[in-house]
C-alpha positions in Angstrom: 47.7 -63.5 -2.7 46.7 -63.2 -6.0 46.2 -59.7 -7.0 44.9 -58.6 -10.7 47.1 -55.2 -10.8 50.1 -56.7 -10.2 50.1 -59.3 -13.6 53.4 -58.5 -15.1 52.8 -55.2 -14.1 54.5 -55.0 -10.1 58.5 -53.4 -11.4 56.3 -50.6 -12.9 54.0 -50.4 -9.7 56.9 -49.6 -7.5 58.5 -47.1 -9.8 55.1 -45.2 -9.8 55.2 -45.7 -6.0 58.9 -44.8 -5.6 58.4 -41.4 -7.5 54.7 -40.5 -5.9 56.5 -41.2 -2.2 59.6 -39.2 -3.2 57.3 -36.3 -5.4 54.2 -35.7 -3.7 54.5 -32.6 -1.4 53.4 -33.5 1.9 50.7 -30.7 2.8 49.2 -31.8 -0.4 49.4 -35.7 0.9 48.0 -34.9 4.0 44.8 -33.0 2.5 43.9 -35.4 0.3 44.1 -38.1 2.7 41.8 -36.2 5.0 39.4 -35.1 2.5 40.0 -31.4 2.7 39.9 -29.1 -0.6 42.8 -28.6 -2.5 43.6 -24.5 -3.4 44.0 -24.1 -7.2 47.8 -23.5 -6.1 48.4 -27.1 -4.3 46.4 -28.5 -7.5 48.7 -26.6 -9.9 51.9 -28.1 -7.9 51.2 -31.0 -8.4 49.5 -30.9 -12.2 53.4 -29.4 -12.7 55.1 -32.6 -11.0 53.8 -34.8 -12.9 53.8 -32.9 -15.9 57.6 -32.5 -16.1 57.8 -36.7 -16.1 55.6 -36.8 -18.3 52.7 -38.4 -17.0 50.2 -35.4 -16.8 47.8 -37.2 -19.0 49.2 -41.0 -19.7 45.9 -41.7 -21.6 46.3 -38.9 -24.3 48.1 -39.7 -27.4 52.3 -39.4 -27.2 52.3 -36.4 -29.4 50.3 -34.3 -27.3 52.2 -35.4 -24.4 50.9 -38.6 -23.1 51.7 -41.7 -22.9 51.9 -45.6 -25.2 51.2 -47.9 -22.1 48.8 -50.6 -22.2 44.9 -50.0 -20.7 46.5 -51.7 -17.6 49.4 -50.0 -17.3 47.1 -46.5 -16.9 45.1 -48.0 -14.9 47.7 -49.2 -12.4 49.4 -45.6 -12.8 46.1 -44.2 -12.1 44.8 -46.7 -9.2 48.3 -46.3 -7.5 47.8 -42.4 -7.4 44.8 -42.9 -5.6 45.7 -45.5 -3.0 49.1 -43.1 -1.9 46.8 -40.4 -1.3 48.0 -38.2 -4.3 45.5 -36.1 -6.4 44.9 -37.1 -9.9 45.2 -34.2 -12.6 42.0 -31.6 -12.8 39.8 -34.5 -14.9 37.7 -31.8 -16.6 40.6 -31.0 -18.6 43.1 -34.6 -18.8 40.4 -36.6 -18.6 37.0 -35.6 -19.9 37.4 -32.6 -22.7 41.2 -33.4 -23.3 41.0 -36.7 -24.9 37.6 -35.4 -26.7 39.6 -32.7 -28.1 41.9 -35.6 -29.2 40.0 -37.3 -30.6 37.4 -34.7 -32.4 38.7 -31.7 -32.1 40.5 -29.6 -35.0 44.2 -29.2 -35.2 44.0 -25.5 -34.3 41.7 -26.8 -31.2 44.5 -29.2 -30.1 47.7 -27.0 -30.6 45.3 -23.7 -28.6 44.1 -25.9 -25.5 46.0 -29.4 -24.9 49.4 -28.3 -23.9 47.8 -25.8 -21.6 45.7 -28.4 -20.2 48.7 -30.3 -19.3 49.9 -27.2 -17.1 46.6 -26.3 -16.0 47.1 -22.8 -17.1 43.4 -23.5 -18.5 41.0 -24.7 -15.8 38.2 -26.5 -17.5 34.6 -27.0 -16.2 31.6 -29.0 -17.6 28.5 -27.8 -18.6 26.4 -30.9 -19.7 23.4 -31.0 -16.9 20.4 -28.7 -16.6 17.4 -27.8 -14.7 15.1 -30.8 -15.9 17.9 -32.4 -18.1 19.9 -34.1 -15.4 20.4 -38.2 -16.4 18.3 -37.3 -19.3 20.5 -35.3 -20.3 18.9 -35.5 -24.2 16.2 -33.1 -22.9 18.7 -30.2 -22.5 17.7 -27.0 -23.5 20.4 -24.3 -23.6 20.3 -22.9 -27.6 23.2 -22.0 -29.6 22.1 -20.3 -32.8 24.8 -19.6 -35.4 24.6 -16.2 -37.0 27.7 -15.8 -39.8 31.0 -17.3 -37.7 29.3 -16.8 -33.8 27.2 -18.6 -31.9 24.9 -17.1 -29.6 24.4 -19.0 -26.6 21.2 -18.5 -23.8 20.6 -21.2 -21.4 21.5 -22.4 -17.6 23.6 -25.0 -16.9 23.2 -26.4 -13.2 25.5 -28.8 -10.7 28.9 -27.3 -12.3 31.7 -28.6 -10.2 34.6 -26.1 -9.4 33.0 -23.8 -11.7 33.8 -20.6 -9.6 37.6 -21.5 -10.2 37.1 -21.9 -14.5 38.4 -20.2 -17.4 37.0 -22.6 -19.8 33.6 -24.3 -19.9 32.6 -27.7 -22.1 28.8 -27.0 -23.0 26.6 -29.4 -24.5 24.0 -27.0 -26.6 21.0 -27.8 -29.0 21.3 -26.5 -32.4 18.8 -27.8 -34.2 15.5 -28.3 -32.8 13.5 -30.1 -35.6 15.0 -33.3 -35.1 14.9 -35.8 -32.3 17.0 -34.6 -29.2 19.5 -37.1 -29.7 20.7 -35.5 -33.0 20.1 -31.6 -32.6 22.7 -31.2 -29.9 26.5 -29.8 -30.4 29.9 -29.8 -28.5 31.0 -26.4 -28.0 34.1 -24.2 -25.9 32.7 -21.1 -24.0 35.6 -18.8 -22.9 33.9 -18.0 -19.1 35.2 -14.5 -19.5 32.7 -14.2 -22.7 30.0 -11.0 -21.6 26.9 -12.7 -20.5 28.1 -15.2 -18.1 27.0 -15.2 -14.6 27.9 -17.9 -11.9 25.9 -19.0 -8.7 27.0 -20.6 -6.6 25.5 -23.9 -5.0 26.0 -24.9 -1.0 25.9 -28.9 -0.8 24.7 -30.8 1.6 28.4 -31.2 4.1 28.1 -26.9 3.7 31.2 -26.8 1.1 30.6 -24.4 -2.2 31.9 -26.9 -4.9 29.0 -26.8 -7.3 27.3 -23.8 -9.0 24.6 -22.5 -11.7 26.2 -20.8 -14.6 23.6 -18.7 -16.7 24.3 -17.7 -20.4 22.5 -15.1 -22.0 23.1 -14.1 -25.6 27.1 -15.1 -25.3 28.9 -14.7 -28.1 30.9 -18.0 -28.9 33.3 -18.1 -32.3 32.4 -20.6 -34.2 35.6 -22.2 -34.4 35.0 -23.3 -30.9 32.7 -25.9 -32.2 34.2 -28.9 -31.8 34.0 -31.5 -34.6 30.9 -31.2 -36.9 27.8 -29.4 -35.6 24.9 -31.4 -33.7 27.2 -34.3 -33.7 27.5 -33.5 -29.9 25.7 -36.3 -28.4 28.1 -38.6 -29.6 30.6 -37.0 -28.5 28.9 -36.9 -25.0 29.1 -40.5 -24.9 32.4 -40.9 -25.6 33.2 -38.4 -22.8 31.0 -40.3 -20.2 32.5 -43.2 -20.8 35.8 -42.2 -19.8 34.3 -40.2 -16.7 32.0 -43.5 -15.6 35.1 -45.5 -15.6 37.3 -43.3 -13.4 34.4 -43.3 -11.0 35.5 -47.1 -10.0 38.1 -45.1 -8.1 39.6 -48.3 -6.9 42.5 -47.2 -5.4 41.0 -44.5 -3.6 38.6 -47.5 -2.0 41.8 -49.4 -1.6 43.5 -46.2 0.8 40.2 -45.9 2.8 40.0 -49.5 4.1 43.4 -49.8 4.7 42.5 -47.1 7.0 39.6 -48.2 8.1 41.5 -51.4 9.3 44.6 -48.8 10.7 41.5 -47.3 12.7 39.7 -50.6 13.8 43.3 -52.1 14.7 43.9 -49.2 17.4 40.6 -49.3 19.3 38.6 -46.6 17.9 35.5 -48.6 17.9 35.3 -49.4 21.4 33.0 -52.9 21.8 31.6 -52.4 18.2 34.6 -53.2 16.9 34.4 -57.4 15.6 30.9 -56.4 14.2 32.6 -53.3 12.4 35.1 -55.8 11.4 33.3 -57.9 9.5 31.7 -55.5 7.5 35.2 -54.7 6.8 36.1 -57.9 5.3 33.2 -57.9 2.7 33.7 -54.5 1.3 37.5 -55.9 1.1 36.2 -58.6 -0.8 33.7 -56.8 -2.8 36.8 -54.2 -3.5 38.6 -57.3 -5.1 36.2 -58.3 -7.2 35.6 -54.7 -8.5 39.4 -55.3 -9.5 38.8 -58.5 -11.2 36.1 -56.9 -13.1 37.8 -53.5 -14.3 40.8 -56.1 -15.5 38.3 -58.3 -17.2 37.0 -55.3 -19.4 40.5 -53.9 -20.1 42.0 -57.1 -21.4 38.9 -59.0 -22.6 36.0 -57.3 -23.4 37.2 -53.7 -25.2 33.9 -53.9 -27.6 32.2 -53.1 -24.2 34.4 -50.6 -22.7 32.3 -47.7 -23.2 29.0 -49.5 -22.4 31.0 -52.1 -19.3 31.9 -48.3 -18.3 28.3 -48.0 -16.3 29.3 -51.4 -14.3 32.7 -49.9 -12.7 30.6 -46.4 -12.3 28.1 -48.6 -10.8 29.5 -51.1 -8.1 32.8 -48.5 -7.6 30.0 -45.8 -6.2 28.0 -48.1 -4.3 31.2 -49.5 -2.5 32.5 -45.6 -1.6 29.4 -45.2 -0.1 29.3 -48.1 1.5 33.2 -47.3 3.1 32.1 -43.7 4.4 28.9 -45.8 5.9 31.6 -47.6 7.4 33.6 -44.8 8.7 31.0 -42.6 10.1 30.2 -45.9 12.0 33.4 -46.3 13.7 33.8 -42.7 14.7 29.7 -42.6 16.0 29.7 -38.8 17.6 33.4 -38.1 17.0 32.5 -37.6 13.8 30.7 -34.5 15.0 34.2 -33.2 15.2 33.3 -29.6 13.4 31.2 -29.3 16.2 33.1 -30.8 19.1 36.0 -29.0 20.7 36.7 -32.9 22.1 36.5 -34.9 18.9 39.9 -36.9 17.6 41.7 -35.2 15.1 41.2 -38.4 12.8 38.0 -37.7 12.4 37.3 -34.2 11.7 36.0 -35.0 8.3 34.6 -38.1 8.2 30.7 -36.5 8.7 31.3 -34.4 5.5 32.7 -37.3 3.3 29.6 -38.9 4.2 26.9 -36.4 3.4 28.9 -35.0 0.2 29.5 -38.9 -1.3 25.7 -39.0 -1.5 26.4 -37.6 -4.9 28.8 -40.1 -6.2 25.6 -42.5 -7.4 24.0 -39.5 -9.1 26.9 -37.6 -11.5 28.4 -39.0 -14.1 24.9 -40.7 -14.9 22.7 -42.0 -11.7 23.0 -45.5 -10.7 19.2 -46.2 -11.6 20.5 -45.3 -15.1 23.5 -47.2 -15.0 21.3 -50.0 -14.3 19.2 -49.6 -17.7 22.2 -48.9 -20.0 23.8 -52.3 -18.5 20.5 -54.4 -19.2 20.2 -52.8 -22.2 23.6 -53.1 -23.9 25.5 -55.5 -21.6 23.5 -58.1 -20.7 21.0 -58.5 -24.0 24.1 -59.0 -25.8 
């Protein structure tokens, strides 16, 4: 059967395979599969594993320690990962401020933070939304006034993912307010440690702490932590998010779940539901296909619309998760009340929570309503 990923690219499919199967420490396997949170320890392990062959962060340049394969060879690498159930590298640092630090960032920036990035002796959080400045994220309103080589920073940044667990934090902040928002906005590095900083945490919807306020009032930031020129920030935002929406395709990882969903069908679990549950199978398995024809089509054909070809892999790829852990909660029906049933099969422990807490995967990274407008606007008028 004919299969995109494999074009040219299958001997160095199964050497990724070989090592991830040989490599990947089973406890950490078994987590991942089942949806469970990995400790800052299991993370580390495996940041480390990779790290030492090289491929911590394949997309960064090779002097900083990545990588010079193709678009499709890191996208097989990153696809193959996902579908063998092994966790991908902390993507606030390798995949989001890393390669902005590459690409922007001063040569003092780059020697201080990348190789520690790569051995997650740094762990990095975001700080781009706010209360009221969510998908419009131009409408932010955390301040950063310079005064001689500081920056004092007052504001609240909201929804920060794994923020309890950061040393670092990436913080889009307005600096200039007499412009339009667009321009007046800067990229800047806020030690967490700084005085000033508080954390609050968030409960989600499953009842797992993952997301949290972070509060900044009069932090003192060096100025040398700006990163490339001052209120030049928004475009470095969008380079970020492009990288982020395209990772949110996650086609690998939608590749693992229906292979289990069809391991699951194939032994019973769904009792008289299951042809009808079967067929719903087979359309998110052809959907998933041609969300892999599509990602190829922008890698090899299309690279003037990578960034803005970004919101339609953010787009379909978090519609079809969704659509899977629809899928999944179907087949378990009230086993997936596991937490809550001494009786409930051990398969499904988790499936309730990877339901409620994917309702977020059409909002970050840009909601879906807003993936729709930026693809209208800059993909189709074209």
């Amino acid at each position: 059967m004919y299969d995109p990923f494999l074009i040219e690219e299958s001997t160095f499919r199964e050497e990724v395979l070989d090592f991830v199967r040989s490599s990947l420490p089973e406890h950490i396997r078994k987590k991942q599969r089942d949806h469970q949170e990995l400790t800052r320890d299991e993370l580390t392990e495996w940041t480390l594993i990779l790290h030492s062959r090289g491929w911590g962060a394949p997309h960064w340049p090779v002097e900083w320690g990545g990588t010079d394969w193709s678009p499709i060879r890191r996208q097989v690498f990153f696809d193959t990962l996902q579908s063998e159930h092994a966790p991908e590298t902390l993507s606030f640092g390798t995949s989001m401020v890393g390669p902005v630090l590459c690409a922007f960032g001063s040569q003092a920036q780059k020697e201080r933070f990348l190789p520690r990035i790569l051995t997650l002796e740094d762990w990095w959080c975001q700080g781009f939304s706010e209360p009221g400045a969510g998908s419009d994220l131009a409408s932010l309103r955390t301040t950063a006034v310079r005064h001689g080589d500081t920056y004092v920073v007052n504001g609240h940044k909201t929804w920060t993912t794994l923020g309890q667990h950061a040393d670092w934090i990436f913080c889009l902040v307005r600096t200039d307010t007499q412009v339009k928002p667009q321009a007046g906005i800067s990229f800047l590095l806020i030690d967490m440690r700084s005085p000033g900083i508080s954390r609050r945490p968030i409960r989600t919807i499953d009842g797992g702490y993952e997301i949290n306020d972070v509060f900044f009032d009069g932090v003192e930031v060096p100025a040398e932590n700006l990163v490339g020129e001052e209120n030049k920030g928004w475009s470095y935002a969008k380079f970020l998010l492009g990288n982020e929406r395209t990772g949110i395709a996650r086609v690998g990882l939608s590749r693992a779940l229906l292979r289990r969903v069809r391991e699951w069908l194939d032994a019973g679990h769904a009792g008289g539901n299951g042809q009808r549950l079967r067929d719903r199978l087979l359309r998110l398995e052809v959907e998933l296909r041609a969300l892999e024809v599509t990602q190829l089509r922008i890698l090899t054909e299309a690279p003037e619309l990578s960034g803005s070809a970004a919101s339609i892999l953010k787009l379909r790829g978090s519609e079809l998760q969704q659509n899977i852990s629809r899928l999944m909660l179907d087949i378990a029906g009230t086993d997936a009340l596991g937490s809550v049933s001494a009786s409930a099969p051990d398969w499904s422990d988790t499936i309730a929570d990877t339901f409620l807490n994917w309702r977020k995967v059409s909002i970050y990274g840009g909601s879906n309503e807003v993936q729709r407008s930026l693809i209208a606007q800059h993909v189709l008028a074209k």
